[in-house]
PDB file of the backbone (N, CA, C, O) and the ligand in Angstrom, with CONECT records:
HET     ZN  A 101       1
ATOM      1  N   UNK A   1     -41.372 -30.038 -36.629  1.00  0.00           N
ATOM      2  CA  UNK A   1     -40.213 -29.949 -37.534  1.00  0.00           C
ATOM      3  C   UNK A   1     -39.697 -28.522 -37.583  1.00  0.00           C
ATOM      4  O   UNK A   1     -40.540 -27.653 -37.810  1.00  0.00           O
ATOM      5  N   UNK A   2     -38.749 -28.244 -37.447  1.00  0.00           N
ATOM      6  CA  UNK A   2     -38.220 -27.369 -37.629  1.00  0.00           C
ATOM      7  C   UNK A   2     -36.729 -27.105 -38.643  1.00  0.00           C
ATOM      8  O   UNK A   2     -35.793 -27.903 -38.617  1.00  0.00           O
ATOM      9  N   UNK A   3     -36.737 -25.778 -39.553  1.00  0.00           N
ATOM     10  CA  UNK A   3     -35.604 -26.147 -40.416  1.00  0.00           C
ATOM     11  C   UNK A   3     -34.404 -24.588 -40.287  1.00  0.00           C
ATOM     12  O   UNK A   3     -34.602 -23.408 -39.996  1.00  0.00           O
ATOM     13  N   UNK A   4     -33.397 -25.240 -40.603  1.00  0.00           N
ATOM     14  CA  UNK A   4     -32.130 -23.970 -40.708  1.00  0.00           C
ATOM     15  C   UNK A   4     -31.908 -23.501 -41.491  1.00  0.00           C
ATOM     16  O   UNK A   4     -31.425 -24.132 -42.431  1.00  0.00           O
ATOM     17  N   UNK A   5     -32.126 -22.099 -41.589  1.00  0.00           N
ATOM     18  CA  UNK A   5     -31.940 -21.123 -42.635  1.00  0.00           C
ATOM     19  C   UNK A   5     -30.598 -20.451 -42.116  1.00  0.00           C
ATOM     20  O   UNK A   5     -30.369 -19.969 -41.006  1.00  0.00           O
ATOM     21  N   UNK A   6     -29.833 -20.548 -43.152  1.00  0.00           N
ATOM     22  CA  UNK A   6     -29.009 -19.575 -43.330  1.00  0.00           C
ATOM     23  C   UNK A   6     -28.386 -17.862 -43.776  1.00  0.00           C
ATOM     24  O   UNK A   6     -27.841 -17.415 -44.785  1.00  0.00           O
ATOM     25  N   UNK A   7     -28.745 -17.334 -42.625  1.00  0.00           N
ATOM     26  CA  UNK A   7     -28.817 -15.844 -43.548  1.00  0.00           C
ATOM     27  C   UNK A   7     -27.391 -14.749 -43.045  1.00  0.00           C
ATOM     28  O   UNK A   7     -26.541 -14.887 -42.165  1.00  0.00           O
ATOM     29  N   UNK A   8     -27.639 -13.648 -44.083  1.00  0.00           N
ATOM     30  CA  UNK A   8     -26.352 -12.859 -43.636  1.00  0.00           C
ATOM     31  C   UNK A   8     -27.020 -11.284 -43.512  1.00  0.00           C
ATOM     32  O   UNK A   8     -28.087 -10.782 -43.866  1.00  0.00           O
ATOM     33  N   UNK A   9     -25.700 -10.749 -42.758  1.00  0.00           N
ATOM     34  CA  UNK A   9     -26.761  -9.640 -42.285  1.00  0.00           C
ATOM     35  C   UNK A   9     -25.719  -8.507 -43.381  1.00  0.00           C
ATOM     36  O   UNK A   9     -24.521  -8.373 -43.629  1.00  0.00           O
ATOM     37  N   UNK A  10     -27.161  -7.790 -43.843  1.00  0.00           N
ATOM     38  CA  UNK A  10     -27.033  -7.043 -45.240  1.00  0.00           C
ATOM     39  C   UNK A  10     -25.621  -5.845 -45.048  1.00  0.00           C
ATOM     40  O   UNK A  10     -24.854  -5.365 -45.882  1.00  0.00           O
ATOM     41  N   UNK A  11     -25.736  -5.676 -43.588  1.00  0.00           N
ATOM     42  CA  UNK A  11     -24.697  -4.245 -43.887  1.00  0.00           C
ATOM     43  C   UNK A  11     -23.195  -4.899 -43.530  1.00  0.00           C
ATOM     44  O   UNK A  11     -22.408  -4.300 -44.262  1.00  0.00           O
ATOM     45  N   UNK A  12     -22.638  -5.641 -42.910  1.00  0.00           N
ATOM     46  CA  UNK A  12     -21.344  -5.717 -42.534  1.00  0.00           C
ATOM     47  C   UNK A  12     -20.757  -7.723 -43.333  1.00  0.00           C
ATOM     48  O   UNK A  12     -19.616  -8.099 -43.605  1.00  0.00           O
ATOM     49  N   UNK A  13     -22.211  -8.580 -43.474  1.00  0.00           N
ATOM     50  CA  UNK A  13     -22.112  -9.551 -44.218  1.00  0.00           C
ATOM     51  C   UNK A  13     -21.637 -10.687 -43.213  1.00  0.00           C
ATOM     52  O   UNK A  13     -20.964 -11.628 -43.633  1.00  0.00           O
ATOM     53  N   UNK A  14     -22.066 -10.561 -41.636  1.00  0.00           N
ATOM     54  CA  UNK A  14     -21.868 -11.697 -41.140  1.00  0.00           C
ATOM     55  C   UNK A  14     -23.161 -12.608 -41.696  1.00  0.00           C
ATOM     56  O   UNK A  14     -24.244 -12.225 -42.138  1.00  0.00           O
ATOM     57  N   UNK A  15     -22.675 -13.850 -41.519  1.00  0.00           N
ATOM     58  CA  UNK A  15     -23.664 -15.192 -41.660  1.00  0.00           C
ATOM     59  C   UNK A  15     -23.768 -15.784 -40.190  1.00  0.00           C
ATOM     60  O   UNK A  15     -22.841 -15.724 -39.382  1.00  0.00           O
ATOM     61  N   UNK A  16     -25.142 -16.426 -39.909  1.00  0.00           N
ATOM     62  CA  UNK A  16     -25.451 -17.280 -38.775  1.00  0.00           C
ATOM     63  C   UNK A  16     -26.409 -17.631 -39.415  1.00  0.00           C
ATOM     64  O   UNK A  16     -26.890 -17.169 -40.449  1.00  0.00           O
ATOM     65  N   UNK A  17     -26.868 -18.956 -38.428  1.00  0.00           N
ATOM     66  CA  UNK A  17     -28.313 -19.882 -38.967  1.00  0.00           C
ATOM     67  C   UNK A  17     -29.070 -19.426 -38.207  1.00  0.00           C
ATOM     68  O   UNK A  17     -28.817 -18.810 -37.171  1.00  0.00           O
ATOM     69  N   UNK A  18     -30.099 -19.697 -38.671  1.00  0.00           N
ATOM     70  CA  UNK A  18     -31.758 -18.970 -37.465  1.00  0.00           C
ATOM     71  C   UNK A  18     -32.446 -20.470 -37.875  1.00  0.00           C
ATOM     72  O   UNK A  18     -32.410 -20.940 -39.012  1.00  0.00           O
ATOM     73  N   UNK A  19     -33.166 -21.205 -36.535  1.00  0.00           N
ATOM     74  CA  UNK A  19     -33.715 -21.924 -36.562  1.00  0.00           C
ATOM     75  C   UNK A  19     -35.196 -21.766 -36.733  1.00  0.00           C
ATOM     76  O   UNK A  19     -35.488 -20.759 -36.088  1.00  0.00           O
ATOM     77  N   UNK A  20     -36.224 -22.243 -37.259  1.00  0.00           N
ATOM     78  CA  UNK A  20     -37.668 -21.843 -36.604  1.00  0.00           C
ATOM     79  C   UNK A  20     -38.492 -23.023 -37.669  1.00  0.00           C
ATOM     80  O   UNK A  20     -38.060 -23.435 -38.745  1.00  0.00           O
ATOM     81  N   UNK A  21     -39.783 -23.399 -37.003  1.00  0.00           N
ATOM     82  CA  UNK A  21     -40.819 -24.003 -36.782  1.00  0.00           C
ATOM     83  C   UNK A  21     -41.313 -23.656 -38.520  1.00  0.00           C
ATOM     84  O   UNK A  21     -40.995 -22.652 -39.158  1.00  0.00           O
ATOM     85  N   UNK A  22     -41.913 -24.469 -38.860  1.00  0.00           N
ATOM     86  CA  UNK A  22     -42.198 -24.137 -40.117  1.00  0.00           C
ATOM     87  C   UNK A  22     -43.369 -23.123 -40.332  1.00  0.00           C
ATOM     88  O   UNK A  22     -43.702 -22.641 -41.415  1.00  0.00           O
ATOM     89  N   UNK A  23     -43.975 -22.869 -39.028  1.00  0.00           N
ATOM     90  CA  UNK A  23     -45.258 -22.229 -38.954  1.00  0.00           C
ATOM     91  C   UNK A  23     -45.114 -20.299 -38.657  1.00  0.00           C
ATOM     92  O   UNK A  23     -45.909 -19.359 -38.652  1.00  0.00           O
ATOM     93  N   UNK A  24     -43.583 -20.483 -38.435  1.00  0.00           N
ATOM     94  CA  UNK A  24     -42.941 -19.020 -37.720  1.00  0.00           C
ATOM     95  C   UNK A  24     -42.197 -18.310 -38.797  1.00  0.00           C
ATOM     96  O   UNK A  24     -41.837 -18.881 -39.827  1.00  0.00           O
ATOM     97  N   UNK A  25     -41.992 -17.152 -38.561  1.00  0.00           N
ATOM     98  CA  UNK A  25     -41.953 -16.204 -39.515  1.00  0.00           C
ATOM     99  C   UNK A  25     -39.986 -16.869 -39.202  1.00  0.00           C
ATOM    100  O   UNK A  25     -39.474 -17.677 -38.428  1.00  0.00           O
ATOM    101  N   UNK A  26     -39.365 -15.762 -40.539  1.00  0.00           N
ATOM    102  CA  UNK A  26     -37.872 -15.849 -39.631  1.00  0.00           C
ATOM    103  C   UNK A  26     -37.769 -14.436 -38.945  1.00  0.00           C
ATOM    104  O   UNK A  26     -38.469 -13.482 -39.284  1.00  0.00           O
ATOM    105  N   UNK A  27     -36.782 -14.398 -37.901  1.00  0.00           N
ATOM    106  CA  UNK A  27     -36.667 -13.347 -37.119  1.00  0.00           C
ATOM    107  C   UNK A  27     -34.976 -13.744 -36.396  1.00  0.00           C
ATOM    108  O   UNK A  27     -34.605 -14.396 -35.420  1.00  0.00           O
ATOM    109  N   UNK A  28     -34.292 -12.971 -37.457  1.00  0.00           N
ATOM    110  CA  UNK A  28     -32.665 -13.137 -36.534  1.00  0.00           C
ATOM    111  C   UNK A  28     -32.679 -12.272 -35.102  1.00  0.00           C
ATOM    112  O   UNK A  28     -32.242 -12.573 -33.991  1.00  0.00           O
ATOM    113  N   UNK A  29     -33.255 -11.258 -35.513  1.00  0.00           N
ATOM    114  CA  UNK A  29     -33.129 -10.190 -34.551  1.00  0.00           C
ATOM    115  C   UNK A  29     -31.640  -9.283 -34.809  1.00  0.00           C
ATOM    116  O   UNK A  29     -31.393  -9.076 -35.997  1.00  0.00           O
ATOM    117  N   UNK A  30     -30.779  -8.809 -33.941  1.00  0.00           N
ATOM    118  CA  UNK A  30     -30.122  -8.024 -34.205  1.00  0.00           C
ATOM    119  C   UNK A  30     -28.413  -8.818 -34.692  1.00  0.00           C
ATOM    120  O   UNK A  30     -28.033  -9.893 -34.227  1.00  0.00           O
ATOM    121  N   UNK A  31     -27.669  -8.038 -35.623  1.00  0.00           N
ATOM    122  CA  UNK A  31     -27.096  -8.747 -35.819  1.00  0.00           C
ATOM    123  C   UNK A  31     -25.363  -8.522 -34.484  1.00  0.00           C
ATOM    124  O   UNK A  31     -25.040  -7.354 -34.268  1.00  0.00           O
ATOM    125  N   UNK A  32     -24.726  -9.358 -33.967  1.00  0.00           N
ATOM    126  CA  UNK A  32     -24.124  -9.625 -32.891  1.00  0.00           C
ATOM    127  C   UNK A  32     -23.247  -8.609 -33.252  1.00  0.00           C
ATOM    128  O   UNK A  32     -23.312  -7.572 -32.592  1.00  0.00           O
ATOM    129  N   UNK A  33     -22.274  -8.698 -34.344  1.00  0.00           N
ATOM    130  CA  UNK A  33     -21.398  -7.723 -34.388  1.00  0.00           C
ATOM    131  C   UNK A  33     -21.610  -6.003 -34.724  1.00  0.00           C
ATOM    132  O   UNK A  33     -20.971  -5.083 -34.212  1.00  0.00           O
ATOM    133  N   UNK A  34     -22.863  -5.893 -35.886  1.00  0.00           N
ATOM    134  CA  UNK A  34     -22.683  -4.519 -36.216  1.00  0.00           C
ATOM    135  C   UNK A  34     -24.386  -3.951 -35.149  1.00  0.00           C
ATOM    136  O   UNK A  34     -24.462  -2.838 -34.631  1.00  0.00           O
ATOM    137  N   UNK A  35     -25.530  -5.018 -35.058  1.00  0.00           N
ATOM    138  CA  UNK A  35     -26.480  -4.404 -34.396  1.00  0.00           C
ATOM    139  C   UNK A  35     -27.741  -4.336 -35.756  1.00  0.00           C
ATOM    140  O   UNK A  35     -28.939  -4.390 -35.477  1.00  0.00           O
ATOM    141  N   UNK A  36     -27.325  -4.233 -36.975  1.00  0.00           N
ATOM    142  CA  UNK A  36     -28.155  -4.004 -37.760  1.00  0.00           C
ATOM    143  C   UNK A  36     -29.222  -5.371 -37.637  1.00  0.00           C
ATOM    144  O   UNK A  36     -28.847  -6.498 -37.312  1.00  0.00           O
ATOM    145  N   UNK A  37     -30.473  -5.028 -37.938  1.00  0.00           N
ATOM    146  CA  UNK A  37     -31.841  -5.667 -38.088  1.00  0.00           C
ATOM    147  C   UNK A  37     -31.995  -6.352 -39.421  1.00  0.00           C
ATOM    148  O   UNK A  37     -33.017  -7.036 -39.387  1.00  0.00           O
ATOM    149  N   UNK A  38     -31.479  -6.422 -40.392  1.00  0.00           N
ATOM    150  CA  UNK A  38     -31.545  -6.507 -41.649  1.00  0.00           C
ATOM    151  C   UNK A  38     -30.555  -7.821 -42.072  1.00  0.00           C
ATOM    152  O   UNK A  38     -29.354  -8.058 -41.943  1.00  0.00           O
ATOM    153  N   UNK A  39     -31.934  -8.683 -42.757  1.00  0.00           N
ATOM    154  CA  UNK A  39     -31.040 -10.099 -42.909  1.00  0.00           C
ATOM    155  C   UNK A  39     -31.425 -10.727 -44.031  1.00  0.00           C
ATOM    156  O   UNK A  39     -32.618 -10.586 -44.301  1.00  0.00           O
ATOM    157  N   UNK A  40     -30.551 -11.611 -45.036  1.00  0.00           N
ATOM    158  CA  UNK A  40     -31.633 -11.673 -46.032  1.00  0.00           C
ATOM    159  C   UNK A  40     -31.108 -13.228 -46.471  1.00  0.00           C
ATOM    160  O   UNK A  40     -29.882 -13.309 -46.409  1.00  0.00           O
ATOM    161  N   UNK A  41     -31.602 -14.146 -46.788  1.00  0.00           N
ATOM    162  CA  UNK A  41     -31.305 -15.734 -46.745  1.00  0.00           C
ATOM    163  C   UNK A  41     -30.236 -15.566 -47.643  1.00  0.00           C
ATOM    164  O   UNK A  41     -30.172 -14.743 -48.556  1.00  0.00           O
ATOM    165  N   UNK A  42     -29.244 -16.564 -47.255  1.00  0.00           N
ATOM    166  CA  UNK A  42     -27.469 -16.595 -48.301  1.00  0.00           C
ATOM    167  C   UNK A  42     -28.319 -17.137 -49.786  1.00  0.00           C
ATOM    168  O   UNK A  42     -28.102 -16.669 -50.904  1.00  0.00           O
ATOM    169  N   UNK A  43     -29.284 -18.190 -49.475  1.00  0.00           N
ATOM    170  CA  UNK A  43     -29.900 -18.663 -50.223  1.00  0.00           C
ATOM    171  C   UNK A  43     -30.482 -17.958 -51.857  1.00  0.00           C
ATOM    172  O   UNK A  43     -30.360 -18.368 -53.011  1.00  0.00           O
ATOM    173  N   UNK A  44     -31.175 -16.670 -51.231  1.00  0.00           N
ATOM    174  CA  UNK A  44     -31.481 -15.927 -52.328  1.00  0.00           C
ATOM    175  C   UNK A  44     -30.099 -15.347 -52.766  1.00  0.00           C
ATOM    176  O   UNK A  44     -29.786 -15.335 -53.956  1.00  0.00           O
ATOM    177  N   UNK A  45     -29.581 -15.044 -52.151  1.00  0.00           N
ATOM    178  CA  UNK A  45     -28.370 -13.801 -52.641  1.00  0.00           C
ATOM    179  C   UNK A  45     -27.390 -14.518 -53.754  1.00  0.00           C
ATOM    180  O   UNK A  45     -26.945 -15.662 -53.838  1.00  0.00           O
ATOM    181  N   UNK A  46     -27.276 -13.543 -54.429  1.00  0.00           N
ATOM    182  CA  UNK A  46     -26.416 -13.494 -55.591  1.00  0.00           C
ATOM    183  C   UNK A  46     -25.593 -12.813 -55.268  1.00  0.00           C
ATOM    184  O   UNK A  46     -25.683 -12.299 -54.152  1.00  0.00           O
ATOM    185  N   UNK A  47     -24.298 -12.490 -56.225  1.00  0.00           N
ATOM    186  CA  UNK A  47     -23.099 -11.652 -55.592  1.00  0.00           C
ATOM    187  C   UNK A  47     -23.863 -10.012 -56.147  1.00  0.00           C
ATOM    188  O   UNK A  47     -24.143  -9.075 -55.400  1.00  0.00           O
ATOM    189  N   UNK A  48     -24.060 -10.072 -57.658  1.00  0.00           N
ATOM    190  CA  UNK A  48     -24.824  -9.192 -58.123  1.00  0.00           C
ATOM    191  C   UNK A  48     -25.972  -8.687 -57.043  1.00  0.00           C
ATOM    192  O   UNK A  48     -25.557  -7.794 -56.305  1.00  0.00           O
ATOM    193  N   UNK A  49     -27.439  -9.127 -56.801  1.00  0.00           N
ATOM    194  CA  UNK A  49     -27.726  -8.657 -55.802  1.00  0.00           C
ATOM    195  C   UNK A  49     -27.382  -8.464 -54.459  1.00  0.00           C
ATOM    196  O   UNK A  49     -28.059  -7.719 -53.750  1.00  0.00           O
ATOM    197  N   UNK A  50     -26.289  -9.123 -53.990  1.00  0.00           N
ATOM    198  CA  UNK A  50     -25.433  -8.505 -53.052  1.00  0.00           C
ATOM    199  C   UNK A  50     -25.161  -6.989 -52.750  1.00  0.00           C
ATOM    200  O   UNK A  50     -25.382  -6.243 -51.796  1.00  0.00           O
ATOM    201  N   UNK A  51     -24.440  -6.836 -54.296  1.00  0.00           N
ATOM    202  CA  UNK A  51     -23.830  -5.872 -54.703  1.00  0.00           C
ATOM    203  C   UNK A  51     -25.242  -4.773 -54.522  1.00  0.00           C
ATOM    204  O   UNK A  51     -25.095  -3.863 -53.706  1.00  0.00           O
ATOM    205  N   UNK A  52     -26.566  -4.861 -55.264  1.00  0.00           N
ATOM    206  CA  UNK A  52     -27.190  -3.407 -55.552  1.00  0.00           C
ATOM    207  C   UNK A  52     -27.457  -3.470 -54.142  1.00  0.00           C
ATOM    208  O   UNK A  52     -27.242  -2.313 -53.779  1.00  0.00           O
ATOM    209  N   UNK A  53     -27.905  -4.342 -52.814  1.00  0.00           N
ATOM    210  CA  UNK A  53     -28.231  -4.215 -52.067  1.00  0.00           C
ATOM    211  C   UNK A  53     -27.393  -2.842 -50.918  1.00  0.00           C
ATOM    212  O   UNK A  53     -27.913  -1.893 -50.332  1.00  0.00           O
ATOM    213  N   UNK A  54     -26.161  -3.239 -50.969  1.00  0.00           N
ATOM    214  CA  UNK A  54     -25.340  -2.304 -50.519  1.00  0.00           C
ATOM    215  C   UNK A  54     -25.332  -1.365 -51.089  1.00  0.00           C
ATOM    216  O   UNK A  54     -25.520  -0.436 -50.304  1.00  0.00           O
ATOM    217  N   UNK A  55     -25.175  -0.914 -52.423  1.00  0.00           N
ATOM    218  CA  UNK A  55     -25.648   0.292 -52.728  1.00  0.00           C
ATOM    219  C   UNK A  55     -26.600   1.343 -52.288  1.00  0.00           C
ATOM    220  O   UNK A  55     -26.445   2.562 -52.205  1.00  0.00           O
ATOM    221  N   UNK A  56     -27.798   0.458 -51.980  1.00  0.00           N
ATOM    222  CA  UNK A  56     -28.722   1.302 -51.815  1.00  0.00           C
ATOM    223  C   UNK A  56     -28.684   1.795 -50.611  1.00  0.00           C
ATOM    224  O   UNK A  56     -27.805   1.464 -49.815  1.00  0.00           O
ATOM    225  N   UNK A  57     -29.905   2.896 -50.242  1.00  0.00           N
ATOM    226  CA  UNK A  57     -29.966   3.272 -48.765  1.00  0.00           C
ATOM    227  C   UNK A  57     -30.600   2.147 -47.941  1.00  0.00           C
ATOM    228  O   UNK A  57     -31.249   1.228 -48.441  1.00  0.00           O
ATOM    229  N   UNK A  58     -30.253   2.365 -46.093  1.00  0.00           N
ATOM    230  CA  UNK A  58     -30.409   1.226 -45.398  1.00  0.00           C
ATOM    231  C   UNK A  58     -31.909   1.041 -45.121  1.00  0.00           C
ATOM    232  O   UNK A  58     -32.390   0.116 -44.467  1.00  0.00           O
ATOM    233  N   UNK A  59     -32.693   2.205 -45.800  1.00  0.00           N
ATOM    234  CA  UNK A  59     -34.244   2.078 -45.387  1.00  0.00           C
ATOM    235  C   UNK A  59     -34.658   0.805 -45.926  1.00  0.00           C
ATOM    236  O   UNK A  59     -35.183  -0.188 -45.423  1.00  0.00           O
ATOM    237  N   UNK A  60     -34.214   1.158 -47.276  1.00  0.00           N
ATOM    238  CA  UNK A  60     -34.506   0.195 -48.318  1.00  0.00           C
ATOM    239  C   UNK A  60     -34.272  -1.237 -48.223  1.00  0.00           C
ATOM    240  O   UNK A  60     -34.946  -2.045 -48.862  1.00  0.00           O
ATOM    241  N   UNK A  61     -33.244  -1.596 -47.364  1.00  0.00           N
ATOM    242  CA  UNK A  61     -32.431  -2.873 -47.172  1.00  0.00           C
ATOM    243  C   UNK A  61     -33.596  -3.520 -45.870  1.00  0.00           C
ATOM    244  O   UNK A  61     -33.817  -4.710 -45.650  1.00  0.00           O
ATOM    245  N   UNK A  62     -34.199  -2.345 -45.160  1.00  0.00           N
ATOM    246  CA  UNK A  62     -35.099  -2.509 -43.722  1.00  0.00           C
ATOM    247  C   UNK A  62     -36.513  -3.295 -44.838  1.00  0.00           C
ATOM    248  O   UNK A  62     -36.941  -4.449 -44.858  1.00  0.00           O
ATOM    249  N   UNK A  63     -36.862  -2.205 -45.558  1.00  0.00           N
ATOM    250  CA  UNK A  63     -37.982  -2.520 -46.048  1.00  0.00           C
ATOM    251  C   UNK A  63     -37.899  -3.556 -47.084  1.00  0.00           C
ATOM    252  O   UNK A  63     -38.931  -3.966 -47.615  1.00  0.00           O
ATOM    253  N   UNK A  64     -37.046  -3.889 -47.323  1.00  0.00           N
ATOM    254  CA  UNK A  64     -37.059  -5.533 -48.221  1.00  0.00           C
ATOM    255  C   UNK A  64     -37.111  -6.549 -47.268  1.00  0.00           C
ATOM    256  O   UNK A  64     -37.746  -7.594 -47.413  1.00  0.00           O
ATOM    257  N   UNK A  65     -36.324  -6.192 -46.118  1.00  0.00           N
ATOM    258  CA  UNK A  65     -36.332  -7.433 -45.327  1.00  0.00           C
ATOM    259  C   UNK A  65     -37.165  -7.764 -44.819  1.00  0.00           C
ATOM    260  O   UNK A  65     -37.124  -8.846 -44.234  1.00  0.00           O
ATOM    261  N   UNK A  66     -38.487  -6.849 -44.816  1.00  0.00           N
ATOM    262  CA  UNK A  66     -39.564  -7.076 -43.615  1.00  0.00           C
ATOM    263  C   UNK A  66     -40.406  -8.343 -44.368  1.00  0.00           C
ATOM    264  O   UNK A  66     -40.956  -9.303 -43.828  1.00  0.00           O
ATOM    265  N   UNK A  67     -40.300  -7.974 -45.930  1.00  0.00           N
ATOM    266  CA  UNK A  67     -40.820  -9.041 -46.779  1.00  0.00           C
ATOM    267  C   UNK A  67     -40.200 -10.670 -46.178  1.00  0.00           C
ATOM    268  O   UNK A  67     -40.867 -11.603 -45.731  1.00  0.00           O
ATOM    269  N   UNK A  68     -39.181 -10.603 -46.307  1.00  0.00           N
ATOM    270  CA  UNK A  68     -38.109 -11.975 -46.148  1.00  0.00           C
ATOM    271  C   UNK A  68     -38.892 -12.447 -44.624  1.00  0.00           C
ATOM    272  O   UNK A  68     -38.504 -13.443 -44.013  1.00  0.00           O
TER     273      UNK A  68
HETATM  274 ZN    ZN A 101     -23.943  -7.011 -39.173  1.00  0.00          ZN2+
END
């Protein structure tokens, strides 16, 4: 089984689905248009946390995502 997550990538806010195995981590990899690594499910996001996310620095946006 495998299921579709929907995520967006934190710095420029494209969306794509990432497929994977229920047993596999997620891993978009890079994002197509800007290159950034950093992705975080549409699912969790709020507009509010949207918002502090961009605020902050991009380390920070790296190191939350590694959680996700
Ligand atoms: Zn991007």
């Amino acid at each position: 089984m495998s299921e579709k997550h929907a995520v967006e990538c934190l710095r420029c806010g494209t969306f794509r689905t990432v497929e994977r195995e229920r047993t596999q981590g997620l891993d978009p990899g890079e994002c197509a248009k800007c290159g950034y690594l950093g992705w975080a499910l549409v699912a969790d996001l709020s507009e509010p946390v949207r918002k502090n996310l961009r605020e902050r620095p991009p380390e920070l946006h790296f190191r939350r995502l590694r959680v996700v």
